[in-house]
Each structure stands twice: as structure tokens, then as C-alpha cells.
C-alpha positions in Angstrom: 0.0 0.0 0.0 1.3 3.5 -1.1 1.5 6.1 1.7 1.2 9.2 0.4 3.0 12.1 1.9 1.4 14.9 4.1 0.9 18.4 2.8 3.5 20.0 5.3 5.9 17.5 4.4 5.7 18.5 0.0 5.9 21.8 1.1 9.0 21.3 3.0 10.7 19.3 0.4 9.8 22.1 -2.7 12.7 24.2 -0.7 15.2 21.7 -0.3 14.9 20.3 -4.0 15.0 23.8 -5.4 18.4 24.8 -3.6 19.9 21.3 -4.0 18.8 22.0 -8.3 20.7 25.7 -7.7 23.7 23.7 -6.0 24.3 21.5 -8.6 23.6 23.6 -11.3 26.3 26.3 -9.7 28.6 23.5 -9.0 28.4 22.3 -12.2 29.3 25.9 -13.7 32.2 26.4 -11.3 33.7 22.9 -12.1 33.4 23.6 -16.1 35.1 26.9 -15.6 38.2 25.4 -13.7 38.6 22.8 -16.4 42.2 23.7 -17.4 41.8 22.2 -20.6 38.5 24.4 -21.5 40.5 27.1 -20.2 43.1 27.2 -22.7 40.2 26.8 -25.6 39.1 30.1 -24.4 41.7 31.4 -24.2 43.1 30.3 -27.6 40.2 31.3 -29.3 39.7 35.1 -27.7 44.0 35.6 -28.7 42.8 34.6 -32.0 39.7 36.8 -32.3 42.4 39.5 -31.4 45.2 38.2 -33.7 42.6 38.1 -36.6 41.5 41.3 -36.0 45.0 43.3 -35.7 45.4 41.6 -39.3 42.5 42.5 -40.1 43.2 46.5 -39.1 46.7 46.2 -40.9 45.4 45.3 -44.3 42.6 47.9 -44.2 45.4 50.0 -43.0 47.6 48.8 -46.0 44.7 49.1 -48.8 43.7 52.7 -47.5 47.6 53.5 -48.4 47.6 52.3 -51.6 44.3 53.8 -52.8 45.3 57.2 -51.5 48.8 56.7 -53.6 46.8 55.1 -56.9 47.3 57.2 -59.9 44.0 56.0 -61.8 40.4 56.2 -60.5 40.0 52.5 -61.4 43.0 51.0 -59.0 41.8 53.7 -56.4 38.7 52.2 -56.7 40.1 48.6 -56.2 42.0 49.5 -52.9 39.1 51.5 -51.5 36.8 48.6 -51.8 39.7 46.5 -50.2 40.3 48.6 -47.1 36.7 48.7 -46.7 36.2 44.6 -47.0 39.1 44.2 -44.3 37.2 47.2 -41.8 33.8 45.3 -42.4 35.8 42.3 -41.3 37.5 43.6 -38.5 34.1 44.5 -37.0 32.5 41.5 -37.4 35.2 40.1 -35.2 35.2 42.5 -32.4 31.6 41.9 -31.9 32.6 38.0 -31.6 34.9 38.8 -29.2 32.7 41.1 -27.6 30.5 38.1 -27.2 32.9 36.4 -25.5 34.4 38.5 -23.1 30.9 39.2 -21.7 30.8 35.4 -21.5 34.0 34.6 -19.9 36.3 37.9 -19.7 37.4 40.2 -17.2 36.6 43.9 -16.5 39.8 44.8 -18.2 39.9 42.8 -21.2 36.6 44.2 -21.3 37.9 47.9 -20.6 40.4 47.2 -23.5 37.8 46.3 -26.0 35.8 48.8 -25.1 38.5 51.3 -25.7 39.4 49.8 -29.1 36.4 50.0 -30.0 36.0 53.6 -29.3 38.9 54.4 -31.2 37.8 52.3 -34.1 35.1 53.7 -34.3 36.7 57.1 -35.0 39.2 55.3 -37.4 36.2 54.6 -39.5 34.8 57.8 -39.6 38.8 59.3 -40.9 38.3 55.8 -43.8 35.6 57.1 -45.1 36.5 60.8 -45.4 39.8 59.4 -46.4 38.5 57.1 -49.5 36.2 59.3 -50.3 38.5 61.7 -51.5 41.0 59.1 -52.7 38.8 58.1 -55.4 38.4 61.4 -57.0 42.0 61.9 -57.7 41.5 65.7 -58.4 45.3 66.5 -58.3 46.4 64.1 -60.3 43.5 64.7 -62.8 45.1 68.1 -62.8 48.8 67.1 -63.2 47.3 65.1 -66.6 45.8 68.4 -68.0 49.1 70.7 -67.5 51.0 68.0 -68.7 49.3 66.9 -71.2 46.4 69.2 -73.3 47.7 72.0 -71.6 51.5 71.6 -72.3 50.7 70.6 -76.0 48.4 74.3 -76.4 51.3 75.8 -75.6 54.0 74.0 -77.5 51.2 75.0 -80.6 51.0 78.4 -79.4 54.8 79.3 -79.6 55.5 77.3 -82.8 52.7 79.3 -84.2 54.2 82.5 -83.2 58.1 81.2 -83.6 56.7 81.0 -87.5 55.2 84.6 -87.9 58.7 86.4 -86.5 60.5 84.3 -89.1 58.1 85.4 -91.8 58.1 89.3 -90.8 62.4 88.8 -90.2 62.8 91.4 -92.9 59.8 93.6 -92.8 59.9 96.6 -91.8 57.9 96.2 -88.1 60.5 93.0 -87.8 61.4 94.5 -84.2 57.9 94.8 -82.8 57.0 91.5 -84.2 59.5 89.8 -82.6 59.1 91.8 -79.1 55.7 91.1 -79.1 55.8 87.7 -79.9 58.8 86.9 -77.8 56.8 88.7 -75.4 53.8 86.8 -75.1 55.7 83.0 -75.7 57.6 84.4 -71.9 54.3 85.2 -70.5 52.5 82.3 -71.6 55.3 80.2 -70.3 55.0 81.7 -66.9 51.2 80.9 -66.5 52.2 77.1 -67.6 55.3 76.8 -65.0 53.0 78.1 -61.9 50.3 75.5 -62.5 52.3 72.6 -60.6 52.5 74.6 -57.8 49.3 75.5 -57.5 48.3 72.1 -58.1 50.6 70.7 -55.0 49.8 73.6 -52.8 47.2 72.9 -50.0 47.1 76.1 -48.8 44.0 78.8 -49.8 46.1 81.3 -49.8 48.6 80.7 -51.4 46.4 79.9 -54.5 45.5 82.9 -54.4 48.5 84.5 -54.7 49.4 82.0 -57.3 46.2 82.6 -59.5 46.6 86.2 -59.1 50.4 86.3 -60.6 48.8 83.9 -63.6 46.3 86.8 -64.1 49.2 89.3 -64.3 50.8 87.2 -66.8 47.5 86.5 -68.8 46.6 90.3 -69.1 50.1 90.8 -70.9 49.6 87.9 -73.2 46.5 89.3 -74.4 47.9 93.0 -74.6 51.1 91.4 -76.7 48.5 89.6 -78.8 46.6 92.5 -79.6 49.5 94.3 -80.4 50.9 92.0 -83.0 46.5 92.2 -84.3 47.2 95.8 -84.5 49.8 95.5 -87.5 48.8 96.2 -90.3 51.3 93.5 -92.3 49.7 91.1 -89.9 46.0 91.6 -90.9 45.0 87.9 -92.0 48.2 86.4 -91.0 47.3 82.5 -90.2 50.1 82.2 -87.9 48.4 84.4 -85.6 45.4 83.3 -86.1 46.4 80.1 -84.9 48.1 81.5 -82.1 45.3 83.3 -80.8 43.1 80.1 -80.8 45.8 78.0 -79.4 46.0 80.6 -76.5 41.9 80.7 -75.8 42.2 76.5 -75.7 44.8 76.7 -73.2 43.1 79.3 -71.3 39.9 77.2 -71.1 42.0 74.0 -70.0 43.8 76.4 -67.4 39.9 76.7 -65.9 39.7 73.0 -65.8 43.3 72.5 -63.9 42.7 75.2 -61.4 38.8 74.1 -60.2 40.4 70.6 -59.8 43.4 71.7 -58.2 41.2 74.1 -55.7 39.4 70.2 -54.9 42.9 68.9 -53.8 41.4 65.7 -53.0 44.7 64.2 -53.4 46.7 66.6 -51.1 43.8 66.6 -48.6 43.3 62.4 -48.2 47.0 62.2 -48.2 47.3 65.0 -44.9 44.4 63.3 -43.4 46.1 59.7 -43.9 49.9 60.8 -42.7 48.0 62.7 -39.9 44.9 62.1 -38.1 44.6 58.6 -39.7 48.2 57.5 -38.4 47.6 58.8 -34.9 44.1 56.8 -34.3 45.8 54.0 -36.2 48.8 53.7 -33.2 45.6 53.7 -30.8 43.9 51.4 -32.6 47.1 48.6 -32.3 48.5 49.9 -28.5 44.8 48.7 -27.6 44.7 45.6 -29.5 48.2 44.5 -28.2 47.5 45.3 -24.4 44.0 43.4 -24.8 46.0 40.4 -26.2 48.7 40.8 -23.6 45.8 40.6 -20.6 44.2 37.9 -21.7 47.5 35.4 -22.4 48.4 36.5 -18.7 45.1 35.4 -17.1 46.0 32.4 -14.9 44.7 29.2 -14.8 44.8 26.6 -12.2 47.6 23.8 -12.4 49.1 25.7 -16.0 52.4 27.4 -16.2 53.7 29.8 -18.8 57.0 30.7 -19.8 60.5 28.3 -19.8 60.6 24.9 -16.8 62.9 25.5 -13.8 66.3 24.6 -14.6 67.3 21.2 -12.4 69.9 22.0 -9.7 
């Protein structure tokens, strides 16, 4: 026959079981975590969370270089989207290590990620202001027009002109040909040797100053020119003709150079890189490498580190 028990008696039993489930189930906990061997598997695998990610951070690091250095859109292009790949990594493993040192870390491994990601955070801003300009490659767009279509107006310009004092040599107005056409080729080839600098120079300013002295030099082209269109000899002269247009293209690509140069995208992503993105980039790494130092130096029960005693 079955004796069932009392009421008094369940309700004095629902407390015990309940604190003998909580003992075990602490117990149980406390045992797991002292497991050496379980240990080092954390351990391993939070150092290489953090080892992943400092590679992570050095090839975004690398790629952001090398698009800011690119000389086409198209391989600017290709490092930008690297360096961005490698940062979208990077986070994705920080929030797996976050994971797990809310799991299983201390307050300062937890400090140190906290602070990496902090400065991270800021690093990402400076990528994107960074790549952003990278990919318009304003300067060196620049550089390409005063080199090139620029360069070439001007060699066409001075030929033009070099032609029309060697037809008028033995003219009577021979003299003012020649000063006026000597005259403009110097001028002309002042405005052409102040556009690299204006096109390196970061500096407002200092444009300024530049584009005015080009405007000095461009108001005595145009006086020298309409000197030489004030000759009579020279009425209908192709030469000068040619001259004059060659002088108006060169003008107009001038325009082009200087509203790219004013953009300085180049100049500017390079400042920011060697700058603001070098210093958060040192913070970025001192954090990393402390946060991998603290957690290789946690102890665990019954494990030693470093070289065995030396028998005596």
C-alpha cells in the first residue's frame, strides 16, 4: 500500500529540492570553468579573435595607403573597396569577441575592448572621409591636363608665333614683331610653370597668390597679342590666327586644372592619412596589443607559462 506524503511535508521538500537544483547547477558551472583544458580553448580562441583582427586592421590600413597613392580612378577604386572589406571584417570580429568576453572575460579585457572600439570607431569615420576623396583623384587629374592638353596648347602656341617672327624677319615692323611675340611666348610660359605649384599647394592662400600672378601674366599675353593684331602687315596672318586660338584653348583648360586643383582631394586624403589617420591607427594597435597581452596573462589553475625550472 502506497503512503502518500502529508501536505507539510511536500511543502517542505519544494525548498530543499529547489536549492539542491541551484547547488548543482552552480557547482556544475564552477567545475566547467576550472577545467584547465576548457581554459586554454578560451583562451586560444579570444588571442585569436584578437590576432585576426590586428590583421585584419593592418590590411585595411595597407589598402587605405595604396588607394590614396593610386594614380588611376580605377585602382583607387580597387584599394578602397579592399580597405573597406578588411574594416567590415574587422568589426564582425570584435563583436565576436565582444560576445565572448561578456561570457568569460574580465573587467579589463573588457575595458580594452571597449576602448578599441572607441577608437575604431573614430578610425572609420577618418576611412571614409579618407577614401572618399582618394577616389576622386583631383590632383592628379590636374597634373594630366598641365601636362598633357595644356602643355601641348602651348608648344602650338609658340610654334605658331616662332613661325610669324621668321616670316616678318625682314619687314619693316620686324622689331615689334618679334618683341611682341617673344613677349607673349615668356608670358604664356609663366602661367604654364605656376600651375604645378598651384596644383601641389594645400594652402587657400597661397592659390590665391598663385592665380593672381597667372592673371598678371594673362593680361600681358592678351595686350602682346593684340599688339601683334594691331599690324597692319599682320591683318589675315594664319600664324596668328592660330596663335590666338591655341592661346583661348589653353586658357579654357587652365579653368579645368585650377577648379580641380582648388578640390585637392589628393593633397587633402594624403594630410588626413599621414595625420589624423596615423595617430588613431597607433591607438587602434597599442589597444589591441595590451587586450591580447591581458588575456594570455590570465592564470589558470595547475598551468604554467614561460621556460621549466632549470634542475639543480
Amino acid at each position: 500500500m502506497m503512503i502518500k506524503p502529508g501536505v507539510k511535508v511536500v511543502l517542505w521538500m519544494i525548498p530543499g529540492a529547489a536549492f539542491m537544483l541551484l547547488f548543482v547547477l552552480v557547482a556544475g558551472h564552477f567545475y566547467k570553468g576550472e577545467n584547465p583544458t576548457e581554459q586554454l580553448a578560451f583562451k586560444a580562441r579570444r588571442v585569436d579573435l584578437v590576432g585576426r583582427m590586428q590583421v585584419a586592421l593592418a590590411s585595411a590600413s595597407e589598402a587605405e595607403k595604396s588607394a590614396v597613392l593610386a594614380i588611376t580612378d580605377q585602382e583607387s577604386q580597387v584599394f578602397a573597396d579592399q580597405a573597406r572589406s578588411a574594416a567590415t571584417q574587422l568589426e564582425q570580429e570584435r563583436q565576436e569577441l565582444e560576445k565572448l568576453l561578456k561570457a568569460g572575460g574580465t573587467q579589463g579585457e573588457q575595458a580594452l575592448l571597449a576602448r578599441f572600439s572607441r577608437d575604431f570607431t573614430e578610425l572609420q569615420r577618418i576611412d571614409r572621409e579618407v577614401l572618399n576623396l582618394a577616389v576622386m583623384n583631383t590632383n592628379l587629374k590636374a597634373y594630366s591636363l598641365a601636362f598633357g592638353p595644356a602643355a601641348d596648347a602651348v608648344k602650338e602656341m609658340n610654334a605658331a608665333l616662332s613661325r610669324l617672327v621668321a616670316a616678318h624677319a625682314d619687314s619693316p615692323e620686324a622689331k615689334k614683331v618679334m618683341l611682341l611675340a617673344y613677349s607673349a611666348q615668356i608670358n604664356v610660359l609663366r602661367i604654364q610653370t605656376l600651375l604645378p605649384p598651384h596644383i601641389a599647394e594645400e594652402s587657400d592662400q597661397k592659390m590665391d597668390a598663385l592665380e593672381a600672378q597667372m592673371d598678371k601674366e594673362d593680361r600681358q599675353v592678351r595686350k602682346d597679342m593684340d599688339g601683334l593684331a594691331a599690324l597692319s602687315e599682320l591683318s589675315g596672318s594664319s600664324d596668328l590666327a592660330t596663335a590666338r586660338s591655341r592661346y583661348a584653348n589653353f586658357t579654357k583648360i587652365k579653368t579645368q586644372i585650377l577648379a580641380l586643383s582648388r578640390e585637392n582631394t589628393n593633397v587633402r586624403s594624403l594630410e588626413i592619412s599621414l595625420n589624423q589617420k596615423r595617430k588613431t591607427m597607433l591607438l587602434c594597435q597599442e589597444a589591441l596589443n595590451a587586450l591580447k597581452q591581458a588575456i594570455l596573462e590570465e592564470p589558470i589553475k595547475g598551468v604554467t607559462y614561460g621556460s621549466p625550472p632549470r634542475p639543480r
